[in-house]
Structure formats: C-alpha cells, structure tokens
C-alpha positions, 0 to 999 in steps of 0.5 A, spaced: 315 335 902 321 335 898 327 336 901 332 342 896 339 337 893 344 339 890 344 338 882 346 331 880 353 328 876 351 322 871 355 317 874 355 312 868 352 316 862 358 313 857 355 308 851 359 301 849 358 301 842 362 294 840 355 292 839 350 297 834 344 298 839 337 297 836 335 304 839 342 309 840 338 316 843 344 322 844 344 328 848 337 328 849 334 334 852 326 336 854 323 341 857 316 341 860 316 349 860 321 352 863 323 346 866 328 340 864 326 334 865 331 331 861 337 332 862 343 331 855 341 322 856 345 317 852 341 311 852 342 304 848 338 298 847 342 292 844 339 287 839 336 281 843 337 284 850 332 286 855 333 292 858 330 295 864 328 303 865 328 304 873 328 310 877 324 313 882 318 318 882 320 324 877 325 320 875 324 321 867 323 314 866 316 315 863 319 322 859 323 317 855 319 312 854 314 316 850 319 319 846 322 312 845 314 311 842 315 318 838 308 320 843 312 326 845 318 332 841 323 332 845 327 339 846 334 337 842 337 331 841 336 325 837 333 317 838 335 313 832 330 306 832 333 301 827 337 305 824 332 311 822 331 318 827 324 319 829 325 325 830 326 327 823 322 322 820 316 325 816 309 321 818 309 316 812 316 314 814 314 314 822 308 309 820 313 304 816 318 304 822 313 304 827 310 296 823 316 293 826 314 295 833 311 293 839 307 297 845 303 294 851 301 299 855 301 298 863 292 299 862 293 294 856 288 299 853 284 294 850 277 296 847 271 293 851 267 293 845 271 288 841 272 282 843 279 279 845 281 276 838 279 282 835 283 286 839 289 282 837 288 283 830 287 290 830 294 291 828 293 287 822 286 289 821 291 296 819 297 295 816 296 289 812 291 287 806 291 279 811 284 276 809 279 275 815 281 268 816 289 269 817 288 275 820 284 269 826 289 264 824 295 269 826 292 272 833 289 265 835 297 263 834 299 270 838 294 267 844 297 261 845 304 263 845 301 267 851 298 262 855 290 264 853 288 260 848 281 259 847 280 266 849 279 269 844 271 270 843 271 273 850 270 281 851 276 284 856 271 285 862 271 277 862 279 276 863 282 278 870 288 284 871 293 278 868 290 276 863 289 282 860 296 284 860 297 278 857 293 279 852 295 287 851 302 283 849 299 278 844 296 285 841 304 288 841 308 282 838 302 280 832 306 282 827 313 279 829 315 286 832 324 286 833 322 291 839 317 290 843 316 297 849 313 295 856 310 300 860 310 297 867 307 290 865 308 287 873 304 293 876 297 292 880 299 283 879 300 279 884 306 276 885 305 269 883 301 272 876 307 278 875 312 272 876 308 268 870 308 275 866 315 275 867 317 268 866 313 269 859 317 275 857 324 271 858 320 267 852 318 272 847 325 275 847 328 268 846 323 266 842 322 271 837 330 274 838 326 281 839 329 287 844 325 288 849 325 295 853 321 295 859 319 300 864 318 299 871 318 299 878 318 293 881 324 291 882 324 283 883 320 283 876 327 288 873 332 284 877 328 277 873 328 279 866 334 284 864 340 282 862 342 290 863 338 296 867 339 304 866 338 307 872 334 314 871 335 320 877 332 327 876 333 326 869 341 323 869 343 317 867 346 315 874 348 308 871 348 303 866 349 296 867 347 288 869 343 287 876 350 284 879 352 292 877 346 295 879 345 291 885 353 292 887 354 300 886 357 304 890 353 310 888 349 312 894 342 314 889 343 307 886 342 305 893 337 308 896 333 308 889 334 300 890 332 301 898 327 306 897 329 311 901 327 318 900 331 324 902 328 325 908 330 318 912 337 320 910 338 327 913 340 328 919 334 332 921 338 338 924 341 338 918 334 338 914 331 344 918 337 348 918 335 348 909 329 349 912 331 356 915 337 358 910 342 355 915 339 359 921 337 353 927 338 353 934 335 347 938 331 350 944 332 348 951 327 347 956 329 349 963 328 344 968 
C-alpha cells in the first residue's frame, strides 16, 4: 500500500556548468498518458566522470536512462550528447552519434546462438568494413581488459552471471566509446563478483578516460565507484553530489532512500489512518 505525500520540491536541481558536461539534459519532461514521470530534470555528466543515477522504485531513474539511449521520446526538453540534441537528430545522425556510445544492459542481453567473440565483434560486424581477422584481434583485446581472455569460443550459457556481465561490457566498450551507459551492472552478483565488477569499471574510466553513466540500486557499488551521485525521487531531482554530499544530506528523502525506509515505517500510524479516513479517527476503547 502506498501512502498518499505530498508533492516534492527539488532540493538541489541547479547544474555547475564550470565544466562542459558530455551529456546536459534540460528541463526534461515526460508523460506515460496523463501522467508525469518526469518532472522538468536537469542532468550532466562531466568528461571522465563516473556518475551514479539512484532513487527508489518509481523514482525515474529507468525513464531517464532510456531517454539518454534515445529508446524513448520524451514530452519536451532537450538531452544533448557530445554536442548534438538526440531529440532532433534525424536517424543518420542519431546512428553516427550512437558509434561513440557504449550500452551494457542489466541481462547483458548477449545472443545464445553466437559465441562470445562473435558477440563482442557485432558492434564492428556493423558499423565498420574491419576484415575478419581484426575484428578477432579487436574483441580478443576487449576480452582481456575484462578478465575472459581465452573465452571467446565459448557460448554464453557457458559463462556464469558474472562472467556475462563482463562480457556485455567488452561488447559496449568494442569501438573505444567516450561514454559507456550501465544499467544495473552489480544486480543478481555476489558481493565478492559485484566488488570485482566494480573494481573493473574504475579501470575502464581511467583507462580509456570514458564517462561512465550507471544505474542502480546497489548502494555499496554507487558509494565504490561514482565520483558524484544524481538522486532521483518521484521524478525530481532531490540532489546532485559526491558520496560525502550524498551520504551526509540533511534531506529527510536523501535518507530514507539511503536507509531504505518506506513511508509506512515513518508515519505515525494514527496519523497514517486519519489519511486513510480523510482526517476522520478515533482510537476505540475497550471497557474493561
């Protein structure tokens, strides 16, 4: 049961701009039918930064990220990527734009029917005339920088949960992308293989000096790796900051978030029923 609040104000909803950001999205609204999912956001993402998207269930954060990926329209507003609105961009233009982009989903979504190496090479199989033999060269070299070397003649239902996420992120990073998008890398791990996932996205971003935009809800992974978190609530911006920031906000939302505390286990249950009854409550009393 969900308990009626009332509507949010953004806490922190203002963007530094001493640094132009890889991605600036402004004033972005959505609608799902009648209603707003997101509500007027204000989002960037620096060169070379880790930048953790966060918020409970409802919160947005998934919205976002597909409009990032340009997989939805949104209402109005705009989300410029390395320079160019993807909400205006023709198909060419969105396709070129799209080469300098890297996407591992939270499945990994590889295809079964292709072995490992052949997944990694799809990217190049599509947007580059690369001979056979380069292509092999490339995705062995991908492979390595994410720990399965040697396994790229095997299928995907041959590698563990782990292993698959890793390889969904040799696929994304295959053409040298300056902005690689994870959705929720660590769900479904272990903690000893999220901590290794983690510790292998740290490499990539200074490695290869990419951006890095990640969603998710596992708090331990996003307090590890982000170098500033975006807080999503109800489709606001609660706060943008770094994990001190995060950590230490006085903002009542910012913290149950961080605790996992719904709205039932702080109302006052009295209080709670009189919403229930439109104000109306009166505690009955048993005569002894």
């Amino acid at each position: 049961m969900t308990v009626p609040t009332e509507p949010i104000e953004p806490i922190s909803n203002t963007v530094e701009s001493e640094t132009p950001g890889v991605i600036q999205v402004r004033d972005l609204v959505t609608h799902y039918g009648d209603r707003m999912i997101l509500k007027g956001i204000d989002f960037d993402v620096r060169q070379g930064e880790i930048m953790i998207i966060m918020g409970g269930s409802g919160s947005g954060k998934s919205t976002l990220m597909r409009h990032l990926l340009a997989l939805e329209q949104p209402t109005s507003g705009s989300i410029e990527i390395l320079g160019e609105d993807i909400t205006t961009l023709d198909t060419v233009g969105r396709a070129n734009l799209f080469k300098k982009l890297g996407v591992a989903f939270q499945s990994g979504a590889l295809f079964s029917s292709l072995s490992v190496g052949e997944n990694i090479m799809l990217p190049l199989a599509e947007h580059t005339k690369l001979d056979p033999e380069t292509m092999r060269i490339m995705a062995r070299i991908k492979l390595e920088i994410v720990d399965l070397a040697g396994f790229e003649d095997l299928r995907p239902s041959e590698l563990s949960g782990g292993m698959i996420k890793r390889a969904a992120m040799a696929r994304a990073i295959i053409m040298d992308p300056r902005i690689l998008f994870l959705d929720e890398p660590s769900a479904g791990l272990d903690p000893v293989v999220a901590s290794a996932l983690d510790d292998l996205i740290l490499k990539l971003r200074d490695a290869m000096g990419m951006s890095i935009v990640v969603v998710t809800h596992e708090l331990d992974s996003a307090f590890k790796i982000a170098d500033r978190i975006t807080v999503l609530d109800q489709g606001h911006i609660l706060s943008v900051g770094t994990v001190d920031e995060i950590k230490n906000s006085d903002n009542e939302r910012i913290q149950n978030i961080l605790h996992r505390r719904t709205e039932q286990e702080i109302v006052d249950p009295e209080e709670y029923l009189r919403r229930l009854t439109g104000g109306e409550f009166v505690e009955e009393t048993v005569a002894p």
